[in-house]
N, C-alpha and C positions, 0 to 999 in steps of 0.2 A: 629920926634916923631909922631908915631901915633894919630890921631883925639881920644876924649876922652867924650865920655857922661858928660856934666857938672853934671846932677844930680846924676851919679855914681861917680864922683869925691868927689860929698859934703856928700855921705852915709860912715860912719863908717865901718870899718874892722866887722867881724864875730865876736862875743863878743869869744864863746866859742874855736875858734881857736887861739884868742888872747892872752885868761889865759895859752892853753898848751904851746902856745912860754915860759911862766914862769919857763918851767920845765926845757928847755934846759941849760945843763952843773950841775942840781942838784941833788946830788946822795942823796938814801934815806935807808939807812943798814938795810938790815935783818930783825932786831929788831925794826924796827920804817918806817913801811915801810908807804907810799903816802895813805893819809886818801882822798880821791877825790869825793868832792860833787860842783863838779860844774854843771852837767848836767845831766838833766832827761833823761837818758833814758837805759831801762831793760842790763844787762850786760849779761843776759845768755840768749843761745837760745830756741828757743819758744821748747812745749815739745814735748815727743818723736812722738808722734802720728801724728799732725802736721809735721815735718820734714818730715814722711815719706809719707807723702800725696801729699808731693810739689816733693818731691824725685819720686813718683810712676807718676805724672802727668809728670815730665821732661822727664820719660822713656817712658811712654806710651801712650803719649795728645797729638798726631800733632798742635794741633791747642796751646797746651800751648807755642808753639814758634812763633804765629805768631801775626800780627795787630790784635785787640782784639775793640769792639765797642770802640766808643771816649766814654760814657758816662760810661763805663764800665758793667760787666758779667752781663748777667740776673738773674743770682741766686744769685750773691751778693749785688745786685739792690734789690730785692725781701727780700732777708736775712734780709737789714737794715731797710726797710718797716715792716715788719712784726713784724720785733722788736723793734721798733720803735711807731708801733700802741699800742703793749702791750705795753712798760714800759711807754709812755705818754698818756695813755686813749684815743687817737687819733687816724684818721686815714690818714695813711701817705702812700700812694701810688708810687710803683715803678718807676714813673715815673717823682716822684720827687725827685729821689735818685740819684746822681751822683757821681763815683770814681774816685779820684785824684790819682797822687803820691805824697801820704802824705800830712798832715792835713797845711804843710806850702804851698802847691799848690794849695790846697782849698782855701786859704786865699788868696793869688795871683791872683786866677781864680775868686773869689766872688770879690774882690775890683776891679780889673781893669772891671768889668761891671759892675760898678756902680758909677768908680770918673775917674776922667782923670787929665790932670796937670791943675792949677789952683783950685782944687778942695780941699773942707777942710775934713778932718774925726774926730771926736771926740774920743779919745781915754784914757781910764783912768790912771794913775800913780800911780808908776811903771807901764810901760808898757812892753809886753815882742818881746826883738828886733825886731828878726826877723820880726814881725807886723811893726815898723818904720822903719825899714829897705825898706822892700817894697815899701811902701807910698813915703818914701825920692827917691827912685829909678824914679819913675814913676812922680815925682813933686808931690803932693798932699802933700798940708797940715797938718800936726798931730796937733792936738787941743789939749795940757795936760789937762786932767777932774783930780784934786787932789782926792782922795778916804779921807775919813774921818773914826771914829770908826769901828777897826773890818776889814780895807782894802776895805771895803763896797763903793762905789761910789753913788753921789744923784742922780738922773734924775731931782731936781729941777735944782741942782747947772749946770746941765748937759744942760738943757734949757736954762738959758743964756749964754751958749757958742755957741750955732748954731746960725748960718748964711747966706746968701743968697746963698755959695757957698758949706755948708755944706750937704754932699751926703749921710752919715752914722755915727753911733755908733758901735764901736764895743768891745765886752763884751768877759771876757774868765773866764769862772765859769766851777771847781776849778781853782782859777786862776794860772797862771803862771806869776809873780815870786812869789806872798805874799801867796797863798795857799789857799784862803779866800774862804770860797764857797758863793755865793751871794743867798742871801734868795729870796724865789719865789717874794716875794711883789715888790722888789727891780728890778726883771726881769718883773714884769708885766709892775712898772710904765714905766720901760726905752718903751716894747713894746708899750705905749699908748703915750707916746711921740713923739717917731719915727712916729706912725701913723699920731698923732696931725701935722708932722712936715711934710709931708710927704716924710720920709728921710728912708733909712733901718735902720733894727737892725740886725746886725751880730754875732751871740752867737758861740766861741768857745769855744767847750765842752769836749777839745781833754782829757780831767781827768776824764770825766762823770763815767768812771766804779769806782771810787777810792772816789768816793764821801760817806761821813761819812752817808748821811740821807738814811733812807728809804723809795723808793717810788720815784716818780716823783720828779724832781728837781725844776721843774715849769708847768704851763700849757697853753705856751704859743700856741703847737701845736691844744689845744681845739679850739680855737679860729674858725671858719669859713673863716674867711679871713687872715690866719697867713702868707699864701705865698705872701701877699700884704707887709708885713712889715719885716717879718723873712727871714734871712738866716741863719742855724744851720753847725755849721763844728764838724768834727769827725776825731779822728784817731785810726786806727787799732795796733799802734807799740805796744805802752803800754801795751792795754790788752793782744795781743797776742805773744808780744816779737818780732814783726815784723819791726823794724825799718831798716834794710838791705833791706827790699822789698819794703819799699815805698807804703803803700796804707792808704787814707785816705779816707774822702765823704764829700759831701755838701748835705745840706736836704735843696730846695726852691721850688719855684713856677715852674709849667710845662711854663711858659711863660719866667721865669729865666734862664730853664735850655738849650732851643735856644741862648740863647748870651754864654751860659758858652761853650759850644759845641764848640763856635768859641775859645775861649782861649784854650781848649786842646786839640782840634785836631791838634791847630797850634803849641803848647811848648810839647807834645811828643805822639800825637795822640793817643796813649791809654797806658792805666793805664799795669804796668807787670802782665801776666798771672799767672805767676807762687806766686804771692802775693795775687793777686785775689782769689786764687785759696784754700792757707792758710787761709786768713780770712776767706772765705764762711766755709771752714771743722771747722775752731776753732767757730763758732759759730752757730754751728751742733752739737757741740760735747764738747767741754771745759768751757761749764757755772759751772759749782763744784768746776773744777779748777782756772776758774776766780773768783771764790765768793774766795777762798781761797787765791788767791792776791791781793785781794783787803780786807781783814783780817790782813794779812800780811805787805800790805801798812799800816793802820790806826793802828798795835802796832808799828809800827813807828813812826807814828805820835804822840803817846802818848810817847813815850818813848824820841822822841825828842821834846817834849814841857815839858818835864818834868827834861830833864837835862840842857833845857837854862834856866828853872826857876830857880837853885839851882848858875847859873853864877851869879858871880857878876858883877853889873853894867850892865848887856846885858837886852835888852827889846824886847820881840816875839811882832811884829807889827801881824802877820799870819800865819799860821803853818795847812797846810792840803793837800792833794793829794802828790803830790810830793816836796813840798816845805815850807821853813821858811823864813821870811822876819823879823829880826831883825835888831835892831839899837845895834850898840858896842858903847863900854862906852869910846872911845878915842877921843883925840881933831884930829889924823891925819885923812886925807882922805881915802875914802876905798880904791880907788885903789890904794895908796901906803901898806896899813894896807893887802891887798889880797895877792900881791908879796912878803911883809913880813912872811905872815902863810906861803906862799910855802917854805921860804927859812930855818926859826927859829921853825917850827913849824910840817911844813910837812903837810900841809893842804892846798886842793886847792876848793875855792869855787870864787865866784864872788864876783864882787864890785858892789854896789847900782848905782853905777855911771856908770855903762851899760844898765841903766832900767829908767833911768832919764835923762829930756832937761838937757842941757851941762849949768852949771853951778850954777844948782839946787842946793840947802847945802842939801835937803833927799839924794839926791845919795849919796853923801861924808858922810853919816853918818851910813847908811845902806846896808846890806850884802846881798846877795842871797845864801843858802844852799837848797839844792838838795839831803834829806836825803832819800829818796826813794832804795837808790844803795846800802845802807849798811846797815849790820844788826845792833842789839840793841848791839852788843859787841863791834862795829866797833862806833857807836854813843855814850855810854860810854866813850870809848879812846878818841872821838871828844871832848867831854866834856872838860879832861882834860888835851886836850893838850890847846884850847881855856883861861880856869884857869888858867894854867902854861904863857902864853903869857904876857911878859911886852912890851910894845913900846921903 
């Protein structure tokens, strides 16, 4: 047998590759066809205009087929700067803009330059895997921060968890799985701590267009010295239906973005052109159309906090951008309770207990839905298929 990374031995399977093994061998008729909220992400492709810009650049960009800078396009560097300075009253310079593929390479690329094995990260709960996944990969520590009221986490309660070894916090406002959007105050105090600590703070913001408030989310970009303590991740899929293409960014310090350089020119030396190429046109061009999915996301959101309130027994822990984090009202475990909705039920969402340390009782009592994908007609039916469910 092959030599085996111990650390990749002791990392959990793919959550969401796990649930489709569920589906294998189970038919779903016609008439009651698979309700699937297990995963965020857009089902349709980005729109017409977009398609064809990526379609005109494959025909007619030489260079859209070749190595592209490691830090990624000048225009899409400049794009996120620019709008970036507008929506946070700040000014955020291209050259502290950098393109991943995809906001989970962002988070790969920011952590591994900043913890190594032995190292702790602070991280809240539920947390969303792919995040502990990485850490566990690489040895690093995940610290559970429990969230309290509202899926909100303290920066007090957060201060006595660091430690000599402890390298970062890392925050995901909309979050990912409970939906919570973490109020500005809550995002200042964590930045005054990290700085107090001198540790980072990691803000993934990969929901930011989907967020219910108006206006700045926070102003931690204000700051003077924010590249001393922030690093901000992003992703393209969402807003733009870009999930196929892979593009995400990190927003840090021009002294950050030298070690980040070194993580992706080594893992795919530059971001796809032809993604690059999409996001800069969608955000050129499709702000009217993104206010209108992001309209569309929040009557979802209403529509699905408003038909778990009519469940009995179910409790919305959090309910915003693409997600609910509810507790069901049964004694079994989620993850037998998840296999069950696939089979009796026709519904596939996640178990708590892919979002929580191994033997936590929140996981086993709590669910992950991902009501983003389906319309209010398709979350009605959810409703009452949910209802109809006995154990």
């Amino acid at each position: 047998m092959l030599p085996l990374n111990p650390t990749f031995a002791q990392t959990f399977r793919p959550p969401v590759m796990e649930a489709r093994r569920w589906l294998d061998g189970v038919a779903f008729p016609p008439d009651r066809p698979l309700i699937n909220v297990s995963q965020a992400a857009p089902l349709e492709p980005p729109p017409e205009g977009l398609r064809r810009a990526i379609a005109q650049a494959a025909l007619e960009l030489p260079q859209a087929h070749l190595y592209g800078p490691v830090l990624g396009n000048p225009d899409l560097r400049e794009a996120v700067a620019a709008e970036w300075t507008a929506a946070y009253g700040a000014d955020v310079q291209p050259a502290q803009v950098a393109i991943t593929q995809g906001c989970n390479q962002a988070f790969c690329a920011a952590l591994a330059s900043l913890a190594g094995q032995g190292d702790e990260v602070v991280i809240p709960v539920p947390w969303y895997f792919n995040h502990k996944m990485w850490l566990d990969m690489q040895g690093v520590r995940a610290v559970p921060l429990p969230c309290g009221p509202g899926m909100i986490p303290d920066a007090d309660h957060a201060a006595r968890l660091i430690g000599p070894r402890t390298r970062a916090i890392v925050l995901v406002s909309p979050n990912n799985p409970s939906g919570a959007e973490y109020p500005a105050a809550t995002l200042r105090a964590f930045f005054e701590l990290a700085r107090d600590r001198k540790i980072a703070l990691v803000v993934d913001e990969t929901y930011r267009d989907f967020d219910s408030r108006e206006g700045a989310p926070h102003d931690l970009f204000g700051d003077p010295d924010w590249g001393d303590v922030l690093i901000q991740l992003y992703s393209f899929s969402k807003a733009y239906r870009l999930t196929g293409h892979r593009v995400g960014a990190i927003v840090a310090s021009t002294a950050r973005m030298v070690q980040l350089e070194k993580f992706l020119d080594t893992v795919a030396i530059s971001t796809g052109q032809l993604g690059q190429i999409g996001a800069a046109w969608g955000m050129a061009n499709l702000r009217g159309w993104l206010a209108g999915e992001r309209a569309e996301v929040l009557r979802r959101r209403d529509a699905m906090a408003a038909g778990m309130a009519r469940l009995e027994g179910w409790q919305v822990k959090g309910c915003g951008a693409y997600f609910a984090w509810a507790r069901h009202p049964w004694g079994l475990s989620s993850a037998e309770l998840a296999q069950r909705l696939v089979r009796e039920a026709g519904v596939l969402l996640l178990p708590g207990t892919m979002f929580m340390p191994e033997g936590d009782p929140t996981g086993h009592q709590h669910v992950r839905i991902a009501f983003a994908n389906v319309d209010a007609d398709a979350i009605a039916e959810l409703m009452s298929r949910l209802a109809a469910f006995r154990p």
